[in-house]
Backbone bond lengths (Angstrom), bond angles and torsions (degrees), N, CA, C in turn:
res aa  C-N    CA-C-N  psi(-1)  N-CA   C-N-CA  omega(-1)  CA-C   N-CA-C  phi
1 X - - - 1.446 - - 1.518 107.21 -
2 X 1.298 121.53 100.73 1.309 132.83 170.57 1.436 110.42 -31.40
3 X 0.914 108.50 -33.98 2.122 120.37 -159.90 1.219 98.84 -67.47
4 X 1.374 114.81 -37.56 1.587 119.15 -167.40 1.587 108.31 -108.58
5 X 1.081 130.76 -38.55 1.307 153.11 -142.28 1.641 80.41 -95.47
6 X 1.670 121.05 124.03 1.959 108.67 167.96 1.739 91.62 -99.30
7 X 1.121 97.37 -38.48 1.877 83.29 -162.16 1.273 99.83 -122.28
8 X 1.602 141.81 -163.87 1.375 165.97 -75.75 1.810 94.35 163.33
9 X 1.770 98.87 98.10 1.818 105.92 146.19 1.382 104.79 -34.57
10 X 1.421 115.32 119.58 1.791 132.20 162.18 1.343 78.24 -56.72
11 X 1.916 115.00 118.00 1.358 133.33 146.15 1.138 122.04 179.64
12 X 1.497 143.29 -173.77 1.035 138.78 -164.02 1.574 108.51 -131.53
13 X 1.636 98.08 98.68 1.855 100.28 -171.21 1.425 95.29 -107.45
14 X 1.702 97.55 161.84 1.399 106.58 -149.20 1.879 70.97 -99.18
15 X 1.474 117.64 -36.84 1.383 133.28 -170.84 1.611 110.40 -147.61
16 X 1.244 106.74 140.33 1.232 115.18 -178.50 2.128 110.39 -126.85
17 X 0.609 101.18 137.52 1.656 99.44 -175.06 1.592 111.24 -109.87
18 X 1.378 112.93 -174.33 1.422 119.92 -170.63 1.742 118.92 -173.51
19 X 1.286 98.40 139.05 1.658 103.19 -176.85 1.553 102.28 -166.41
20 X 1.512 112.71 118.41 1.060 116.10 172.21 1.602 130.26 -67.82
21 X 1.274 110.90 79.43 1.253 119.74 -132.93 2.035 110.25 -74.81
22 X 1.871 80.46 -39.93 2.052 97.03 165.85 1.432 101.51 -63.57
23 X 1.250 137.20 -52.87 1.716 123.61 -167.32 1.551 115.37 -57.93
24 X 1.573 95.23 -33.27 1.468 103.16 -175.30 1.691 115.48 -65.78
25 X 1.374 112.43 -47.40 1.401 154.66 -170.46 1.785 77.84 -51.13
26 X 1.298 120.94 -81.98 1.175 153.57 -162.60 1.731 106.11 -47.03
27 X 1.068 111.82 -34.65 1.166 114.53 -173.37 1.921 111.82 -89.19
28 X 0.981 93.84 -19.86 1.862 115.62 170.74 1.220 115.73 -74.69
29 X 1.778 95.31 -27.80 1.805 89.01 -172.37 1.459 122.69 124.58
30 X 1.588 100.15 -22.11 1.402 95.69 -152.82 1.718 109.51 -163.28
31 X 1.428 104.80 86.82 1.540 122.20 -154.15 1.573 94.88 -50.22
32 X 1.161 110.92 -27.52 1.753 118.67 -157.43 2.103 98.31 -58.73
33 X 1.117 95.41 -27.63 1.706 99.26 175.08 2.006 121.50 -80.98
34 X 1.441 89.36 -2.59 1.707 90.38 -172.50 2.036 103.58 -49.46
35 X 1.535 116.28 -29.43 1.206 116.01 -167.61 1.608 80.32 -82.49
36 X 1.040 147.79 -74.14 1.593 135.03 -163.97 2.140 108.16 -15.89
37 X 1.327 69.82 -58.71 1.562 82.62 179.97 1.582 121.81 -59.17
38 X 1.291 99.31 -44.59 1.717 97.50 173.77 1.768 117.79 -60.70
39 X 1.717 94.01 -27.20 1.634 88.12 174.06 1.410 116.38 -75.50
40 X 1.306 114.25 -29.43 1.315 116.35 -175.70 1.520 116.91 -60.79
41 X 1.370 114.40 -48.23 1.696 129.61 140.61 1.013 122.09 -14.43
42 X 1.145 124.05 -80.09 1.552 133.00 164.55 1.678 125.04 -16.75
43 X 1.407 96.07 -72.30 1.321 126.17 177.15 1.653 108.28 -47.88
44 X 1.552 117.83 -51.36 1.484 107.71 172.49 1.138 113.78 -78.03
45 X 1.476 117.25 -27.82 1.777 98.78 -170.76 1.507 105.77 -78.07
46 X 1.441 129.65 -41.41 0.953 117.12 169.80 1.807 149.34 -97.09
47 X 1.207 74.45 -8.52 1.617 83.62 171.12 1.492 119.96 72.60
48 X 1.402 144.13 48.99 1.056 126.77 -150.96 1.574 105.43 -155.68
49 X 1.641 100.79 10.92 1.660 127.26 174.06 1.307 109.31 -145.87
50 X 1.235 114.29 128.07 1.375 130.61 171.36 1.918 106.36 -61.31
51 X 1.182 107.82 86.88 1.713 121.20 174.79 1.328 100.50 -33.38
52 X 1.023 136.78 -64.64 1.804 128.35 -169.09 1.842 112.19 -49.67
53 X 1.794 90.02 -52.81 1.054 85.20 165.05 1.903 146.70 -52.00
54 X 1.403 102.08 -59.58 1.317 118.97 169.87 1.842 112.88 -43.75
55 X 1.717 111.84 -46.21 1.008 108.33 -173.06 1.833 106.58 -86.73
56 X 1.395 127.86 -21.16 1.351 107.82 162.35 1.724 121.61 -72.54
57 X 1.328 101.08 -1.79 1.789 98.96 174.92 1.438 105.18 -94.86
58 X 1.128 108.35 -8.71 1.932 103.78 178.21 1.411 106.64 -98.96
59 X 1.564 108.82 -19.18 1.500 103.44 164.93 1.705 119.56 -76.49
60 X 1.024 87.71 -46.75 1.394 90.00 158.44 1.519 168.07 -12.41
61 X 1.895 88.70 -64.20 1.014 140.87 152.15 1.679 110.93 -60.29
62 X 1.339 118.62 -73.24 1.343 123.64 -160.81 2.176 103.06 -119.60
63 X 1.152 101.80 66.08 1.552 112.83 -169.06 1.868 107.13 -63.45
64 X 1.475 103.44 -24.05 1.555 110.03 163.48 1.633 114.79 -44.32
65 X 1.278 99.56 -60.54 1.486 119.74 -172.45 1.356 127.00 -85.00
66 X 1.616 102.51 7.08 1.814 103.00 -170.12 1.042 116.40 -44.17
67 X 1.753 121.97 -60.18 1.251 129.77 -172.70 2.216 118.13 -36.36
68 X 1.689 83.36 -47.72 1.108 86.92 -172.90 1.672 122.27 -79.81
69 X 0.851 109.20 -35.65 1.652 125.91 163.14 1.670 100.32 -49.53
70 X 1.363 106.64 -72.23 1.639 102.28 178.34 1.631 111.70 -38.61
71 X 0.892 116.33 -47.18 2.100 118.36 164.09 1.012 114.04 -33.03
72 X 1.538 112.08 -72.46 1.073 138.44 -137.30 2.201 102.42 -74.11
73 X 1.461 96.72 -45.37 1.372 116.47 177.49 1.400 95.50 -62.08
74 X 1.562 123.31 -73.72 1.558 108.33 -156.47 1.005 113.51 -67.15
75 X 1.530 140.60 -18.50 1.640 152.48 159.40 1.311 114.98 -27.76
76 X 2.039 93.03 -68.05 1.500 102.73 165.52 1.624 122.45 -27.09
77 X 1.639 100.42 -71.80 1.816 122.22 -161.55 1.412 93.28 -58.39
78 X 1.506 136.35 -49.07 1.274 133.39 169.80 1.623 130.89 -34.37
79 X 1.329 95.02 -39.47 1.678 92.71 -161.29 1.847 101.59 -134.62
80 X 1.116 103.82 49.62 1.675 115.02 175.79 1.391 93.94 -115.82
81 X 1.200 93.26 132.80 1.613 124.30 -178.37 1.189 119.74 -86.17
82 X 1.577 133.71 -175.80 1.488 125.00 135.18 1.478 98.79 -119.92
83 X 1.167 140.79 150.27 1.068 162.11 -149.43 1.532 93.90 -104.09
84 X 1.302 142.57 125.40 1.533 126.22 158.55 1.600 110.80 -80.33
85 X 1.339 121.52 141.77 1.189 126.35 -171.87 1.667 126.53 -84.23
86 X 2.153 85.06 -8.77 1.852 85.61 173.81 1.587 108.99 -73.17
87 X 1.659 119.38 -9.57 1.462 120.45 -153.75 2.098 84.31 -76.15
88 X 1.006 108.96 -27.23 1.750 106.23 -172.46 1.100 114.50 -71.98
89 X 1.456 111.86 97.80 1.328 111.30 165.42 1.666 134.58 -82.90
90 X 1.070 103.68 154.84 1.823 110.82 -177.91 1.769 98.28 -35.29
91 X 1.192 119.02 -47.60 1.306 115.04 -171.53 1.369 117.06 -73.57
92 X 1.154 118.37 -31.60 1.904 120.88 173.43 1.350 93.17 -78.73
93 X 1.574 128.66 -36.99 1.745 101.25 174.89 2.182 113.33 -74.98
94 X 1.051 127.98 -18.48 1.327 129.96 154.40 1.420 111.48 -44.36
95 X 1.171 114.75 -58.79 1.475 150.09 -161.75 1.969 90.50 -47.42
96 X 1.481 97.87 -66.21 1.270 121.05 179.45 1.297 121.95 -53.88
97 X 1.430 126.88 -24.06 1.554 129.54 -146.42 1.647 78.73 -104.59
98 X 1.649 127.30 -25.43 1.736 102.46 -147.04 1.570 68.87 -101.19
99 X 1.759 147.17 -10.95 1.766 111.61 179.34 1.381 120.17 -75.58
């Protein structure tokens, strides 16, 4: 989440992604879901969980909140980015090394 995040983990990504995960969170109502959203993120950029799955175990889990979790997840998968890596400059990786 850019919002929170100022600089760049010192490392070497082949790809880096993005989803404003508090605005999204925020717009539902209820910041407490910004991590819903980051999973939902996850899940599209990388592919490496079956989405139905993951999101019927969080319903699951928290059946109070389905509705909102169910938001909160497909919001995520919706609006995750990839970041282009020419936008990183030498100075946002400096930037990065002193947080």
């Amino acid at each position: 989440d850019d919002e929170i995040v100022k600089g760049l983990v010192e490392c070497n990504p082949s790809k880096i992604y993005g989803v404003r995960a508090t605005s999204i969170a925020d717009s539902l109502g209820r910041r407490i879901v910004a991590n819903i959203v980051m999973l939902g993120a996850f899940v599209k950029a990388f592919g490496i969980v079956d989405p139905d799955i993951l999101l019927e175990t969080i319903i699951e889990t928290f059946p109070k909140a389905a509705e909102l979790n169910r938001k909160a997840f497909k919001l995520g998968m919706e609006n995750v980015r990839e970041v282009a890596l020419k936008h990183i400059t030498s100075a946002r990786l400096a930037e990065s090394r002193e947080v």
